[in-house]
C-alpha positions in Angstrom: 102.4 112.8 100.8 101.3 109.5 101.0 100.6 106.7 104.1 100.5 103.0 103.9 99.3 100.4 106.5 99.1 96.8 106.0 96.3 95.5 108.7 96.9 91.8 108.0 98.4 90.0 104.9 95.2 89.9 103.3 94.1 94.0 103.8 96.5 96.8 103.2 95.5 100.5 103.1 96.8 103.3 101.1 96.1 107.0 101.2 97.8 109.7 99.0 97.6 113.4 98.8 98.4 115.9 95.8 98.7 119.5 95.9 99.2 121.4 92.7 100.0 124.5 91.5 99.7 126.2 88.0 100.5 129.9 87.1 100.2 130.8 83.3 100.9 133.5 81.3 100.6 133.9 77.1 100.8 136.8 75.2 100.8 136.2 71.6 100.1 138.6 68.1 98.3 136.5 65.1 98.2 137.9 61.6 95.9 136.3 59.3 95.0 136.6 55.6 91.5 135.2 54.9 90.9 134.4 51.2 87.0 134.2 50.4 85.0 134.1 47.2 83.5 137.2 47.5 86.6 139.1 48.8 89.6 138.7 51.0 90.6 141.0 54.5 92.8 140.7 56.9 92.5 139.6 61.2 95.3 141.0 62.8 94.9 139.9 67.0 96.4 140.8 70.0 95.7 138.3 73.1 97.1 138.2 76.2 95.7 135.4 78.9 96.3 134.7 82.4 95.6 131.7 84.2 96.3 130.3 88.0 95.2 127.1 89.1 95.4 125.3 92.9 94.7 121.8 92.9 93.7 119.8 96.0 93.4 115.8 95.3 92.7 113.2 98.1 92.7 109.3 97.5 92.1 106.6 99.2 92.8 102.9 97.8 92.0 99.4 100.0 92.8 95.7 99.2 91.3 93.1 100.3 92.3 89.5 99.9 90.1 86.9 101.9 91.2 84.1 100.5 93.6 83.3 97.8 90.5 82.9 95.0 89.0 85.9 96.0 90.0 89.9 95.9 88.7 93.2 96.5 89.6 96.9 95.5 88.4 99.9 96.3 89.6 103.0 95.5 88.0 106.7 96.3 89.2 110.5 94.7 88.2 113.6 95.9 89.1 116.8 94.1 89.1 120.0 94.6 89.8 122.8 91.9 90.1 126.4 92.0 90.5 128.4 88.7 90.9 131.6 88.0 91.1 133.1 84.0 91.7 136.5 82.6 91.6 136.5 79.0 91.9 139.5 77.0 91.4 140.0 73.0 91.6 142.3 70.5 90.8 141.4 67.2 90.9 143.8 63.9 89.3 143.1 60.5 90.3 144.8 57.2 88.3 143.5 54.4 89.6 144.3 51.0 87.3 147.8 50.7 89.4 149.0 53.7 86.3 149.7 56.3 87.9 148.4 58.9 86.2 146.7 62.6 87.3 145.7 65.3 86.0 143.4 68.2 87.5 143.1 71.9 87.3 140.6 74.6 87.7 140.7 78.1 86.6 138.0 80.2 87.3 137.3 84.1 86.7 133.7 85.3 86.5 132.2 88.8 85.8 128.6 89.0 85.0 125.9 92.0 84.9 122.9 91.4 84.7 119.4 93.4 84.7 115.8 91.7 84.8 112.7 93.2 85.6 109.1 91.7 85.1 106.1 93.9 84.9 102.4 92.3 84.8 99.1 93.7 85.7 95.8 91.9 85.3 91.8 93.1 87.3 89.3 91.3 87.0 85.4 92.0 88.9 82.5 90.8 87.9 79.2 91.1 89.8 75.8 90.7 89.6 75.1 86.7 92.3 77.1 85.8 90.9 80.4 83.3 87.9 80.4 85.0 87.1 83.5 86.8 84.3 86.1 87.7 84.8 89.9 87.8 82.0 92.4 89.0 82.6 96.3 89.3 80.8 99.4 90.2 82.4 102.9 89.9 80.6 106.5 90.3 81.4 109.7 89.1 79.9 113.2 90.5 81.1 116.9 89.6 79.9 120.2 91.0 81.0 122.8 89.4 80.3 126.7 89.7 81.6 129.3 87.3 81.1 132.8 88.0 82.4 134.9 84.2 82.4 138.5 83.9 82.7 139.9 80.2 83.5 143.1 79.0 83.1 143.1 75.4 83.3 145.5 72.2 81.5 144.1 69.1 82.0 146.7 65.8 81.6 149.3 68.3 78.9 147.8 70.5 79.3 147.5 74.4 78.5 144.4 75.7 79.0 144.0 79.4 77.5 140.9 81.4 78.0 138.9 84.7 77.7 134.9 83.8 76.7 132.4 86.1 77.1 129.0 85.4 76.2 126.0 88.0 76.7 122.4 87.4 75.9 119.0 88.7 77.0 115.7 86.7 76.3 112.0 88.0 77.1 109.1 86.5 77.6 105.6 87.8 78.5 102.4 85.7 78.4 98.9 86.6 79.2 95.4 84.6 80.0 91.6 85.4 82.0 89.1 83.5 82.5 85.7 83.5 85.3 84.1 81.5 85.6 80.1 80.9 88.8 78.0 79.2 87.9 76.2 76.0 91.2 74.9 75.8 94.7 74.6 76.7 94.9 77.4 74.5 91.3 79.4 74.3 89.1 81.1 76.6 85.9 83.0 75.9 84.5 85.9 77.7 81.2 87.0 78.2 80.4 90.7 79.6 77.4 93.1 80.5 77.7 96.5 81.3 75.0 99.3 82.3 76.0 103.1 82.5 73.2 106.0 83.6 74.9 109.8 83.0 72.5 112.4 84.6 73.9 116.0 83.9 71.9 119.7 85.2 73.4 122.6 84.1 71.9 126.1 84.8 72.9 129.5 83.0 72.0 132.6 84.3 73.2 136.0 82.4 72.5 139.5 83.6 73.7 142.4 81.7 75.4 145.1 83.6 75.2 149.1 83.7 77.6 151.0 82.5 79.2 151.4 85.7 78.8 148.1 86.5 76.4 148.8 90.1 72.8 147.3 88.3 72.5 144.0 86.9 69.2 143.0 84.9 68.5 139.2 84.6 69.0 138.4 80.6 66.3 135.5 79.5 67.4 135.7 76.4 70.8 133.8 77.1 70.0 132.5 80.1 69.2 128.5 80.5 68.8 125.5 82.2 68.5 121.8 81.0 68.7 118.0 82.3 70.6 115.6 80.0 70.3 111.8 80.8 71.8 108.7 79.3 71.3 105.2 79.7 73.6 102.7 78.1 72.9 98.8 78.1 76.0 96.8 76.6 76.8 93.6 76.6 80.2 91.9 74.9 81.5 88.3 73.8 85.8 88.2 73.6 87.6 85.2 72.5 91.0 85.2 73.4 94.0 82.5 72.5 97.5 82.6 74.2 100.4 80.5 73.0 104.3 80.9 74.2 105.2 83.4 71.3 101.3 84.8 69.9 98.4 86.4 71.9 95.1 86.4 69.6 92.0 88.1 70.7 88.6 89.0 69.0 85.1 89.9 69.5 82.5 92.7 69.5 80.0 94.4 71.7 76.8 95.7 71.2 75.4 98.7 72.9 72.4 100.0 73.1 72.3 103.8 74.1 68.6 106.0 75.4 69.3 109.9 75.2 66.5 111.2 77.3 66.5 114.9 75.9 66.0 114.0 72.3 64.7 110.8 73.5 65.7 108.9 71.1 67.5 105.5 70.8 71.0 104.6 68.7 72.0 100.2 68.9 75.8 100.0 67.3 77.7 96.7 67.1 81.2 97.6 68.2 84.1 95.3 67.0 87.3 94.7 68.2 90.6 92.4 67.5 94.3 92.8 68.5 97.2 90.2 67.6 100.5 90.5 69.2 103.7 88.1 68.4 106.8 87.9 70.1 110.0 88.3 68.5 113.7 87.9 69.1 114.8 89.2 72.2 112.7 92.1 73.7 111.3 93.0 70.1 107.6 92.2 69.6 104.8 93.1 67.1 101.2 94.7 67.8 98.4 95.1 65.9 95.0 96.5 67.2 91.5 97.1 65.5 88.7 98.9 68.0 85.6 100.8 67.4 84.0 103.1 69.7 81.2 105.4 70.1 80.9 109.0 71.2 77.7 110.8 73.3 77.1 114.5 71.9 77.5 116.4 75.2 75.0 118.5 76.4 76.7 121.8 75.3 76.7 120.9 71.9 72.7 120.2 71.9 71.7 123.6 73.9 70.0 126.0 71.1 70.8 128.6 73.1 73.6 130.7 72.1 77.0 131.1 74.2 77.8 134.7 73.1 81.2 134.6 75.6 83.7 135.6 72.7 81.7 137.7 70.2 84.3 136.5 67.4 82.5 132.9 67.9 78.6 132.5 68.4 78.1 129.1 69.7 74.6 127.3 68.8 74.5 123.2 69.6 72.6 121.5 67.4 69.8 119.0 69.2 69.7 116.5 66.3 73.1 115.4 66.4 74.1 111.5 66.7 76.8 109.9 68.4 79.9 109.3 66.6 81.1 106.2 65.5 85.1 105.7 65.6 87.5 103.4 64.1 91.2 102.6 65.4 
């Protein structure tokens, strides 16, 4: 459903609404043949998974025009998520001497989960014709609470646990650019941009009787950490448009704090793109970008996620960012 209201000529009002729905079912059989140096076996698995998902998504979006140099956006999301998972697998090793194991997974998940997005952006012309400001400011925040129950066979071992995961993610990003004609033809850019990502996730594990009525609190496994990163960037684009040929070029340099390592990474991020017209509605692209990646806080935690007991996961605290080319 959606509403729209135009105040005036210059401010207009939108509001939407999204409900969704999702209701999964997989059952699948995988036979594999593993060929190692030492010997070969065989994973034959059975996995069934069922998923159902109901999805609430408010928006809200407002433009403002005061003048006919000057505009205003502003948009604002709020969603609302809840998940439930039921996974289920079997999994069968036969190594080449025949002794044959076996693991099993059964995992129960309930999520909640709320997000919001809100971002406002200021754009001003002025009379020389190319020359124009834009500002913006956008925010990101995520709470999320997962509540996992396992019951879990490893080579004959039971493993039974209750999971409680809790999240809180905030991360706002702001930047200003001015742009200025050279030319009839040219126009350069110049940009800064600042980004601080604060993320608290807590793990608590508590292993679980046999019949499931005591639960002891598991230190072991359980965990919690704070992640921050502060990113500094700022850019210089020169762009050239004629009738048939759009030209563009330029590079950005960033310069990136990770506060749980603390350590610092600078890159220099290029870019270019060139796109000619052809005959009719045929036309030619070509784009080069670089871009860099954060490590997420899950793949730094040393503390193992022992969820599916066919795959141990241990981050790694050392990592770097990754460094892309396109």
């Amino acid at each position: 459903i959606n509403a729209n209201h135009e105040f005036s000529k210059k401010f207009e009002v939108q509001g939407f609404y999204y409900l969704t729905q999702n209701n999964g079912e997989l059952s699948k059989i995988v036979n594999t043949e593993n060929f190692a140096r030492s010997q070969t076996f065989k994973t034959d698995q059975e996995i069934n998974n069922n998923e159902d998902k109901l999805n609430h998504s408010f928006n809200v979006k407002a433009d403002w025009r005061p003048d006919s140099m000057t505009e205003i956006n502003i948009w604002s999301n709020l969603f609302l998520n809840n998940e439930r998972y039921n996974n289920s697998n079997r999994t069968v090793f036969t190594p080449s001497n025949e002794t044959t194991d076996f693991t099993v997974n059964n995992n129960d998940n309930d999520v909640q989960k709320s997000s919001t997005y809100n971002s406002l952006t200021y754009k001003r012309k002025f009379d020389k014709d190319k020359r124009n400001v834009n500002v913006y400011l956008n925010h990101y925040g995520l709470n999320q609470e997962n509540t996992t129950k396992i019951n879990n066979e490893l080579f004959g071992t039971a493993i039974d646990q209750r999971q409680e995961y809790d999240q809180t993610q905030s991360r706002w990003r702001g930047g200003i650019s001015y742009t200025e004609p050279l030319d009839s033809f040219w126009v350069i850019t110049i940009g800064y941009a600042n980004e601080h990502e604060k993320q608290e996730p807590k793990r608590d594990f508590f292993n679980l009787s046999l019949d499931g009525s005591e639960a002891t609190f598991d230190d072991s496994l359980s965990s919690s950490f704070e992640r921050i990163a502060i990113e500094n960037s700022g850019s210089l684009t020169f762009r050239r448009n004629k009738n048939k040929s759009n030209f563009s070029f330029g590079s950005s340099f960033n310069q990136t704090q990770l506060q749980v390592t603390d350590r610092d990474f600078q890159y220099l991020l290029p870019f270019a793109s060139y796109r000619i017209r052809l005959k009719g509605s045929q036309s030619l692209n070509f784009r080069y970008s670089t871009k860099t990646q954060l490590p997420n806080l899950e793949q730094m935690v040393t503390i193992p996620d022992n969820t599916n007991t066919n795959r141990l996961f241990i981050g790694n605290p050392d990592l770097v960012p990754t460094y892309n080319h396109q």
